[in-house]
Biopython code that builds the backbone (N, CA, C, O; Angstrom):
import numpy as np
from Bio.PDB.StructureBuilder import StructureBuilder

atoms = [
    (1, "UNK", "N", (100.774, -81.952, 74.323)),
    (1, "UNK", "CA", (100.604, -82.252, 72.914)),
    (1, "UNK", "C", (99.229, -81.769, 72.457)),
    (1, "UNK", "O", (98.307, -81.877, 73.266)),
    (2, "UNK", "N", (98.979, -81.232, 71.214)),
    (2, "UNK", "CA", (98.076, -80.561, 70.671)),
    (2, "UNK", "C", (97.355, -81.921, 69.813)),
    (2, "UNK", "O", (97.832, -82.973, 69.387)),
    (3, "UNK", "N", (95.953, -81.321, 69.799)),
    (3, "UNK", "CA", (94.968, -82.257, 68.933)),
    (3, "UNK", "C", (95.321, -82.454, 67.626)),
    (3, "UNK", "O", (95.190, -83.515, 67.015)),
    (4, "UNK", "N", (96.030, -80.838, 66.949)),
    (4, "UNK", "CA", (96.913, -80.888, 65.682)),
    (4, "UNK", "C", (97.662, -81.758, 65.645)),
    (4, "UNK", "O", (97.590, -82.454, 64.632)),
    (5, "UNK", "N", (98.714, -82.135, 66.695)),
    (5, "UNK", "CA", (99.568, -83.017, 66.701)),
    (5, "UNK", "C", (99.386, -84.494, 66.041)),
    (5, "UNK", "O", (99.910, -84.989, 65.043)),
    (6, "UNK", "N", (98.282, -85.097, 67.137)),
    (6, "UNK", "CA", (97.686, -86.118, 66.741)),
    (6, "UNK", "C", (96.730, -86.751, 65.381)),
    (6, "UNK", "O", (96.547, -87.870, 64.901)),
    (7, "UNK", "N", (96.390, -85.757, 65.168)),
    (7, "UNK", "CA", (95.586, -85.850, 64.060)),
    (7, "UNK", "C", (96.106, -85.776, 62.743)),
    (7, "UNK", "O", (97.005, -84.937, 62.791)),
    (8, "UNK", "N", (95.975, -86.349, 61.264)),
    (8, "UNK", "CA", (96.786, -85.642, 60.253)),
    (8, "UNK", "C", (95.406, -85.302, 59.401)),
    (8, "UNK", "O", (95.005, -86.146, 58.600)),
    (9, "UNK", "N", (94.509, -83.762, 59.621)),
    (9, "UNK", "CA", (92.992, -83.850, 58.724)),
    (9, "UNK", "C", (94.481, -83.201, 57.567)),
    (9, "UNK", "O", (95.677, -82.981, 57.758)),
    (10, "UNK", "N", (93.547, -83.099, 56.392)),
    (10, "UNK", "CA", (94.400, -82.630, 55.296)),
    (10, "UNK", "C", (93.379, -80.836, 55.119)),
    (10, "UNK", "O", (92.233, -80.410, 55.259)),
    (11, "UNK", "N", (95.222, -80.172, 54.608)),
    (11, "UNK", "CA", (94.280, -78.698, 54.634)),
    (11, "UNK", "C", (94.014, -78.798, 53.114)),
    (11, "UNK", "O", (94.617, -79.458, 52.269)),
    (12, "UNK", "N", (92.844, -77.883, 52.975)),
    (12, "UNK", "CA", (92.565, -77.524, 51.763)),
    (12, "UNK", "C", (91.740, -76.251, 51.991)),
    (12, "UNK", "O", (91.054, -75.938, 52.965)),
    (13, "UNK", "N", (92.065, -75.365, 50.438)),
    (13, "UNK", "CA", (91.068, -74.438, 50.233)),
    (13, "UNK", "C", (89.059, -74.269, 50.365)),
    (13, "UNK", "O", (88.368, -75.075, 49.742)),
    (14, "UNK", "N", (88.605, -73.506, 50.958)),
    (14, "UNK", "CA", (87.276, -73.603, 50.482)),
    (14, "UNK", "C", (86.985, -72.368, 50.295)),
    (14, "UNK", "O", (87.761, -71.432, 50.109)),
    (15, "UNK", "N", (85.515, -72.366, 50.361)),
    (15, "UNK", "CA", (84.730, -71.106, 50.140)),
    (15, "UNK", "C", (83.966, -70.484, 51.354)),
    (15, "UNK", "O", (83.154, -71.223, 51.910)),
    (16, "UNK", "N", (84.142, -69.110, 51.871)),
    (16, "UNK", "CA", (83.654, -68.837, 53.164)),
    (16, "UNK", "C", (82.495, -67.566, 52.664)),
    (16, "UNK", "O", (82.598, -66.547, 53.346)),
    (17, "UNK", "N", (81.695, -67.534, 51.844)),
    (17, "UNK", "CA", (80.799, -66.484, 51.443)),
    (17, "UNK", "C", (81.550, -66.257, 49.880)),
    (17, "UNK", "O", (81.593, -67.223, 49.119)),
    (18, "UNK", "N", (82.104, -64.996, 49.480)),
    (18, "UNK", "CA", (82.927, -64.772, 48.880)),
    (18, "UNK", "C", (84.808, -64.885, 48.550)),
    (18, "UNK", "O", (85.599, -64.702, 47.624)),
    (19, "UNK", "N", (84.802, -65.220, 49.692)),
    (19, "UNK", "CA", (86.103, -65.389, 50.556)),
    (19, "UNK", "C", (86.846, -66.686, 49.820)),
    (19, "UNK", "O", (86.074, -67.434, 49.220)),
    (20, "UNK", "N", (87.732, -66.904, 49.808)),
    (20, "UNK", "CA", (88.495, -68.079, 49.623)),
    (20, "UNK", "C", (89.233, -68.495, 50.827)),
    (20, "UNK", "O", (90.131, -67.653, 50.847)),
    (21, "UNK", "N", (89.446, -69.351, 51.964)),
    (21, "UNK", "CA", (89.658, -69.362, 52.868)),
    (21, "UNK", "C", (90.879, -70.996, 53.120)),
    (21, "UNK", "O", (91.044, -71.869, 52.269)),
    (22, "UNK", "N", (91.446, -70.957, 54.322)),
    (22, "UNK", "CA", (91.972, -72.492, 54.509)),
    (22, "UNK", "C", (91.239, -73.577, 55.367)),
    (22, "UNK", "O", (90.982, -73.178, 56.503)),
    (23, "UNK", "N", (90.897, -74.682, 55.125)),
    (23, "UNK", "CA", (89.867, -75.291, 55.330)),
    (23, "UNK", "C", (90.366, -76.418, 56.089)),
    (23, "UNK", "O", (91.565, -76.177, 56.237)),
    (24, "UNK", "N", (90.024, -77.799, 56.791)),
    (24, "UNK", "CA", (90.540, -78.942, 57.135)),
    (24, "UNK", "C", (89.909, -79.982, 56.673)),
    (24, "UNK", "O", (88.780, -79.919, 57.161)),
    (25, "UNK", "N", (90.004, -81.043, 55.909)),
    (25, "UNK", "CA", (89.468, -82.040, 55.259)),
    (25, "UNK", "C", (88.995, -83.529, 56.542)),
    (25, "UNK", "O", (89.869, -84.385, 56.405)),
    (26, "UNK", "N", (88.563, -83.717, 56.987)),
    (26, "UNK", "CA", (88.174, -84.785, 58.137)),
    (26, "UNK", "C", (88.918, -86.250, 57.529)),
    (26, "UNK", "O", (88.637, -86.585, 56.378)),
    (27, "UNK", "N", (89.632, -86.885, 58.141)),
    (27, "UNK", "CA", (90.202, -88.087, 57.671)),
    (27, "UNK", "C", (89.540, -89.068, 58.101)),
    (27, "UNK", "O", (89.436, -89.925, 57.223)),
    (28, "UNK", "N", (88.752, -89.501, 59.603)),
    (28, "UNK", "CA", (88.289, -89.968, 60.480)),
    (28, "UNK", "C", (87.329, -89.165, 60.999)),
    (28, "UNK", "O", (87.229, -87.957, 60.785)),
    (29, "UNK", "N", (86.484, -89.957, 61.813)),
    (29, "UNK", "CA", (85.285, -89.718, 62.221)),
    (29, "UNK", "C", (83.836, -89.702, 61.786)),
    (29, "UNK", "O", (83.534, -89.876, 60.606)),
    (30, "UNK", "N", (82.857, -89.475, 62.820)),
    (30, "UNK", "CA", (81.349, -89.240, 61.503)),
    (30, "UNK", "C", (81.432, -88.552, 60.541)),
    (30, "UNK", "O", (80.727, -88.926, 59.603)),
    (31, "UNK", "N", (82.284, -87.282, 60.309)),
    (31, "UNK", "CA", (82.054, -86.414, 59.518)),
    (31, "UNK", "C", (83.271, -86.688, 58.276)),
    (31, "UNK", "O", (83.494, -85.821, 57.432)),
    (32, "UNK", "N", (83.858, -87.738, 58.294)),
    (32, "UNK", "CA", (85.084, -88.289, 57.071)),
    (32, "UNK", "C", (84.316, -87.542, 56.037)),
    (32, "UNK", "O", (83.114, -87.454, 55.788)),
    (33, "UNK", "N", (85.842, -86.823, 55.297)),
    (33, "UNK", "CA", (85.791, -86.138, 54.098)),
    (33, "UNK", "C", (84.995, -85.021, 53.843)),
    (33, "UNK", "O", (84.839, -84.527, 52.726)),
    (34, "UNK", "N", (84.488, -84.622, 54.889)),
    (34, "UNK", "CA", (84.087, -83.331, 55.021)),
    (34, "UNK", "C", (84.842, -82.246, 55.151)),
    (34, "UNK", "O", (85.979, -82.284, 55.622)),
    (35, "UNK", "N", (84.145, -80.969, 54.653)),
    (35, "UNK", "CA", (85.424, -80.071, 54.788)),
    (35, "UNK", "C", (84.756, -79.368, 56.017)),
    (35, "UNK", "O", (83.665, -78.798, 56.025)),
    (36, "UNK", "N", (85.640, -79.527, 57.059)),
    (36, "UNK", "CA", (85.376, -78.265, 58.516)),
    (36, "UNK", "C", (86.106, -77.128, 58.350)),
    (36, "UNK", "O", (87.014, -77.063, 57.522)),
    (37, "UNK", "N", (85.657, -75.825, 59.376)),
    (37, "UNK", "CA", (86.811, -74.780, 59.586)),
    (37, "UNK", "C", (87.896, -75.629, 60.684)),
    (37, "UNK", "O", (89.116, -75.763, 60.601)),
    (38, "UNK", "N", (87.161, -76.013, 61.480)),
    (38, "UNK", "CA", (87.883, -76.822, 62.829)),
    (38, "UNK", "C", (88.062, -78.180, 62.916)),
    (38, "UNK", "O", (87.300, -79.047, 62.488)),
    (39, "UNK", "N", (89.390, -78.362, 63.644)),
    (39, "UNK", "CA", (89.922, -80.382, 63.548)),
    (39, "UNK", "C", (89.293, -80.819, 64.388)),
    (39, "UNK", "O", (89.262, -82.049, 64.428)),
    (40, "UNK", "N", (88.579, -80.121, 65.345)),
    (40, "UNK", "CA", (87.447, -80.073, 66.390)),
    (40, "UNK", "C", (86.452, -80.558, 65.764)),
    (40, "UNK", "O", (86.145, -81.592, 66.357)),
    (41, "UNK", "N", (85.919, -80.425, 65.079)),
    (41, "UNK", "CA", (84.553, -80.908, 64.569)),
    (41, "UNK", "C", (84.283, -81.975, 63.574)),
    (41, "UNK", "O", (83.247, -82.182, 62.941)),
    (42, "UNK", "N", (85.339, -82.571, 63.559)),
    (42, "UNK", "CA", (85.472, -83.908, 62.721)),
    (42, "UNK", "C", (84.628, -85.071, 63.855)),
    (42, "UNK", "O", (83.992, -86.065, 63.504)),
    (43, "UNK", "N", (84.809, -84.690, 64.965)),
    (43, "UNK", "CA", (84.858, -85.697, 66.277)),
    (43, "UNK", "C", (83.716, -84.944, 67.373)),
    (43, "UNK", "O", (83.809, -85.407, 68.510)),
    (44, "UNK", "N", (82.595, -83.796, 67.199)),
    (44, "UNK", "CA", (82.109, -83.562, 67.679)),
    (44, "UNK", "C", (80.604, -83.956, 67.163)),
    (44, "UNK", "O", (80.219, -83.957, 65.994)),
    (45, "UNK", "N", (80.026, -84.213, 68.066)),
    (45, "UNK", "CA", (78.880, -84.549, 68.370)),
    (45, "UNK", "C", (77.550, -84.213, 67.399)),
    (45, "UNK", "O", (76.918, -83.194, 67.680)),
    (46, "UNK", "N", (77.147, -84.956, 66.377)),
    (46, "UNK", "CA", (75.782, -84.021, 65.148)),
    (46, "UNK", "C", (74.917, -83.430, 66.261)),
    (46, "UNK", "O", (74.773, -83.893, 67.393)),
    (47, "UNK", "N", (74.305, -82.205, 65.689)),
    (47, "UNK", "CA", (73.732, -81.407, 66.304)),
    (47, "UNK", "C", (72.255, -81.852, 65.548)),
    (47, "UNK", "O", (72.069, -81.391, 64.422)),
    (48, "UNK", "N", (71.262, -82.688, 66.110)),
    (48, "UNK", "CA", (70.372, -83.088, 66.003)),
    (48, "UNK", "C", (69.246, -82.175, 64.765)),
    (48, "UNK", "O", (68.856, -82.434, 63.626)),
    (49, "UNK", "N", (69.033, -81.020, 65.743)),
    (49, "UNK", "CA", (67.758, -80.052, 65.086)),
    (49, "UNK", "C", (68.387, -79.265, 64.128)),
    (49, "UNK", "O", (67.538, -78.490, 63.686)),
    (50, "UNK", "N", (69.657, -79.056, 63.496)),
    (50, "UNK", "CA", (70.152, -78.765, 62.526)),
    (50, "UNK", "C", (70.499, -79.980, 61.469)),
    (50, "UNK", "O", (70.985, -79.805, 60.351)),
    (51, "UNK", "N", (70.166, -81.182, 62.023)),
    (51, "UNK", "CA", (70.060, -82.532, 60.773)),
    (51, "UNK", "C", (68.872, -81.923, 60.279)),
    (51, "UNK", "O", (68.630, -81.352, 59.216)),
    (52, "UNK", "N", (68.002, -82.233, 61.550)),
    (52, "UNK", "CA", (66.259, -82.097, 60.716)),
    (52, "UNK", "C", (65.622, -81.251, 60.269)),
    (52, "UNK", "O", (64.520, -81.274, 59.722)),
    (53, "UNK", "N", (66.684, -80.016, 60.611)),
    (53, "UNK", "CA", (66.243, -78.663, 60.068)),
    (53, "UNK", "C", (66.765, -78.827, 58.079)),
    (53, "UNK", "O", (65.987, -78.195, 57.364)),
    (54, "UNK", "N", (67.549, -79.331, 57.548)),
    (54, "UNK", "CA", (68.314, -79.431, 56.636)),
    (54, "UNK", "C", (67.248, -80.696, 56.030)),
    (54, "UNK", "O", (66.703, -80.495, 54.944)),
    (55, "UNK", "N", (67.070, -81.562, 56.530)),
    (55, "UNK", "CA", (65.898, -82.505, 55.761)),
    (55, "UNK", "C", (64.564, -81.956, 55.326)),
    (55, "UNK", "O", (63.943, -82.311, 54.324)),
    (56, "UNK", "N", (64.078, -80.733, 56.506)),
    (56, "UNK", "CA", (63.081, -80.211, 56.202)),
    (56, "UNK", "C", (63.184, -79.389, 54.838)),
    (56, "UNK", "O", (62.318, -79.345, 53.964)),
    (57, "UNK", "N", (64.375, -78.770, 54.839)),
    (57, "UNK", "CA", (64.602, -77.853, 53.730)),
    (57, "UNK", "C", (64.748, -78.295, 52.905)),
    (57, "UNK", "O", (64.150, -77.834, 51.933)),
    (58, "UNK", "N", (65.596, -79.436, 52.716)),
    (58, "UNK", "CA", (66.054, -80.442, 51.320)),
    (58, "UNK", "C", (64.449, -80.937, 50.567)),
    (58, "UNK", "O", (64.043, -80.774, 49.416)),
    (59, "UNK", "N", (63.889, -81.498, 51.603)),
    (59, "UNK", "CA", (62.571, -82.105, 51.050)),
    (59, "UNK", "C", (61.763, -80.791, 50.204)),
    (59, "UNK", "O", (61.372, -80.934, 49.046)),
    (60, "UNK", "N", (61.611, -79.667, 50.884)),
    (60, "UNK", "CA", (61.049, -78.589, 50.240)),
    (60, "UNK", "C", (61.227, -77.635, 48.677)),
    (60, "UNK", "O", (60.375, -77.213, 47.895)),
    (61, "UNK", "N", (62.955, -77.534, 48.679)),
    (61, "UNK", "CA", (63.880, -77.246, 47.987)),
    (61, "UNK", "C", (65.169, -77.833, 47.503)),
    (61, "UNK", "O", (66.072, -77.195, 46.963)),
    (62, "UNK", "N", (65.156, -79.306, 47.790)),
    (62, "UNK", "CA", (66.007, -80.044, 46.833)),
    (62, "UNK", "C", (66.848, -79.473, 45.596)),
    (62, "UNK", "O", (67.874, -78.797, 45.526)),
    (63, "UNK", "N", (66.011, -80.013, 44.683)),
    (63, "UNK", "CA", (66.453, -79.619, 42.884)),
    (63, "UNK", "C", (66.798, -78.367, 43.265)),
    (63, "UNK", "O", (67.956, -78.007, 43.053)),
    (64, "UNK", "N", (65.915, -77.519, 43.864)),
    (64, "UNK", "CA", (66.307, -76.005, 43.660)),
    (64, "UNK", "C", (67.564, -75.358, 44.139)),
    (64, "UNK", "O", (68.029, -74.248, 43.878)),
    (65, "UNK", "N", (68.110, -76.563, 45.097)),
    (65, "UNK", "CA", (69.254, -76.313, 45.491)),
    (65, "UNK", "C", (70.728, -76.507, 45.020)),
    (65, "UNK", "O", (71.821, -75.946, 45.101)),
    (66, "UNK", "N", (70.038, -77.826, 44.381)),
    (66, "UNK", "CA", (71.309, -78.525, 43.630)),
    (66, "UNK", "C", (71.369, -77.155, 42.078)),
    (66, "UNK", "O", (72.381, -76.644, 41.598)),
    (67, "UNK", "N", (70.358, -76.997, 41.797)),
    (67, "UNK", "CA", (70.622, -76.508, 40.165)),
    (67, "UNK", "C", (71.364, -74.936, 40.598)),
    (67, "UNK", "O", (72.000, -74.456, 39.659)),
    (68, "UNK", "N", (71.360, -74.122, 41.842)),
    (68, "UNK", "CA", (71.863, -72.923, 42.340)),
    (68, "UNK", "C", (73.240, -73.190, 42.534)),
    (68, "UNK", "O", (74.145, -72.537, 42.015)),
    (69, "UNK", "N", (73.428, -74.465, 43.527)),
    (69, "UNK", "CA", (75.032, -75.014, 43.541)),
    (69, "UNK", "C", (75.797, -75.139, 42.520)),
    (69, "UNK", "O", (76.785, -74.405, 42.484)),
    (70, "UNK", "N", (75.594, -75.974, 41.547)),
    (70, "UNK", "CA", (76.159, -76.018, 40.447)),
    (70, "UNK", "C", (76.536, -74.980, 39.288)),
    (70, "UNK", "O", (77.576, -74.908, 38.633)),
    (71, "UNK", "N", (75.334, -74.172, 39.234)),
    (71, "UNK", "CA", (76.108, -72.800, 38.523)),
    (71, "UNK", "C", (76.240, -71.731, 39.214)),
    (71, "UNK", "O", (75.923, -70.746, 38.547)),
    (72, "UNK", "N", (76.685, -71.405, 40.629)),
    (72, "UNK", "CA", (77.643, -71.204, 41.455)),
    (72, "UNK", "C", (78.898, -71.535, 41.289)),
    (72, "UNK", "O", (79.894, -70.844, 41.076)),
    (73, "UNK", "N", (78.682, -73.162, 41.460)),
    (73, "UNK", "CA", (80.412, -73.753, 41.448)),
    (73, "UNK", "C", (80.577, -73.257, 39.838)),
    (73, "UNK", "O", (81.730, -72.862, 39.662)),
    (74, "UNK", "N", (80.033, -73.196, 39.030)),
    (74, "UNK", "CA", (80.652, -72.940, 37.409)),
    (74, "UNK", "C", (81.332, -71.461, 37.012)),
    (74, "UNK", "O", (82.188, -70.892, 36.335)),
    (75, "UNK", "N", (80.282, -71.307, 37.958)),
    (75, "UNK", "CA", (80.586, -69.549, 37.260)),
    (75, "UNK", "C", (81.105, -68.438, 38.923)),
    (75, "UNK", "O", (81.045, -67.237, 38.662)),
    (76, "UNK", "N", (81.368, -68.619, 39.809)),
    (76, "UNK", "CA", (81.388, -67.880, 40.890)),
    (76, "UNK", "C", (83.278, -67.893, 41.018)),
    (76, "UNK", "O", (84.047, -68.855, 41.006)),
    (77, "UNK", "N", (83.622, -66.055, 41.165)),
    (77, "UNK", "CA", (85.093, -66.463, 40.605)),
    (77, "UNK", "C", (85.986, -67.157, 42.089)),
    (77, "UNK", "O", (87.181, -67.447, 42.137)),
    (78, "UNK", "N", (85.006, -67.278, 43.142)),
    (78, "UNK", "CA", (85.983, -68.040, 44.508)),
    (78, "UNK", "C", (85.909, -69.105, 44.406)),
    (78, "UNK", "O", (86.865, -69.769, 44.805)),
    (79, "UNK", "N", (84.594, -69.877, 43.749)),
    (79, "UNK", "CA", (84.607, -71.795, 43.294)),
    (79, "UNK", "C", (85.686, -71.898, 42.840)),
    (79, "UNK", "O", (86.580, -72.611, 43.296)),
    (80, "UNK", "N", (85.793, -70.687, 41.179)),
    (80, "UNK", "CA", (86.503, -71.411, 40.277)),
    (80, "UNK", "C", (88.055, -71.401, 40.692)),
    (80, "UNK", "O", (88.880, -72.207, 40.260)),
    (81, "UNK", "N", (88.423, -69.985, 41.927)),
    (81, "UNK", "CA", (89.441, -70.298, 42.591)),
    (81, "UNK", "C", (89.852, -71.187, 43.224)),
    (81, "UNK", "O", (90.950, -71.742, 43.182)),
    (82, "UNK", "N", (88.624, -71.434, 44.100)),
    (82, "UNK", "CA", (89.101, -73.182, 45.036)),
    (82, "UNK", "C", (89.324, -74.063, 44.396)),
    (82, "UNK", "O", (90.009, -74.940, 44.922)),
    (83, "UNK", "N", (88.799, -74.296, 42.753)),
    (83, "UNK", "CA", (88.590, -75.395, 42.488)),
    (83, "UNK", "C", (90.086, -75.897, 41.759)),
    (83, "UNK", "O", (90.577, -76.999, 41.516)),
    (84, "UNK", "N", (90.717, -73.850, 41.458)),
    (84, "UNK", "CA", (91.965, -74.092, 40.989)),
    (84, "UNK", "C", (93.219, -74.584, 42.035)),
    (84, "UNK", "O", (94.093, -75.443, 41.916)),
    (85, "UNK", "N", (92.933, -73.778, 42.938)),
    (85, "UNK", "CA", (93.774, -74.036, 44.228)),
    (85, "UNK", "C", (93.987, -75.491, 44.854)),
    (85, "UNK", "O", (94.924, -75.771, 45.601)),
    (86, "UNK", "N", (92.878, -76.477, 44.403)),
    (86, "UNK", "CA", (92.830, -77.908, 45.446)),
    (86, "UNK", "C", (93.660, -78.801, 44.460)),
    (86, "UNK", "O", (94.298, -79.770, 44.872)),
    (87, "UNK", "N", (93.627, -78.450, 43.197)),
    (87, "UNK", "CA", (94.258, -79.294, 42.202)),
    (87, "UNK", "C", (95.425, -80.175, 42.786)),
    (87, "UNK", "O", (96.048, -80.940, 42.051)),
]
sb = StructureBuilder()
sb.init_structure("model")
sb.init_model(0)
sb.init_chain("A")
sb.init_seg("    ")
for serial, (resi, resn, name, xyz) in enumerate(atoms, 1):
    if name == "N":
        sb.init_residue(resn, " ", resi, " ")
    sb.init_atom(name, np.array(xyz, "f"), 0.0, 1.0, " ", f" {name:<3s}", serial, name[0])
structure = sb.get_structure()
């Protein structure tokens, strides 16, 4: 029996660069409601120096990140695809 088997993550669309891609939604685990490529990584282990690498950056570039995300997601035509596709 496969890990697929057992598991029910939900698929959904995301964004892979430009790409529009199929994604797995985490139902369970640390990472609930996250979107992974893999059902594997709902249940694998945080990778420590990539937390604190991401705090370092957030603290530095926060706002600057959020205000790039957002008109990305507005205007980028694979957001506005995913965003049509998850409906």
């Amino acid at each position: 029996m496969l890990l697929k088997d057992l598991i029910s993550e939900k698929q959904v669309w995301a964004k892979r660069g430009q790409k529009v891609v199929r994604k797995f939604r985490c139902t369970s685990g640390p990472r609930k409601n996250r979107t992974v490529t893999d059902i594997g990584q709902c249940f694998a282990p945080p990778d420590i120096a990539k937390r604190n690498r991401l705090k370092l950056t957030k603290a530095r570039l926060g706002a600057k990140m959020t205000r790039k995300a957002k008109r990305t997601k507005r205007t980028s035509g694979a957001s506005i695809a995913v965003r049509r596709l998850n409906k």
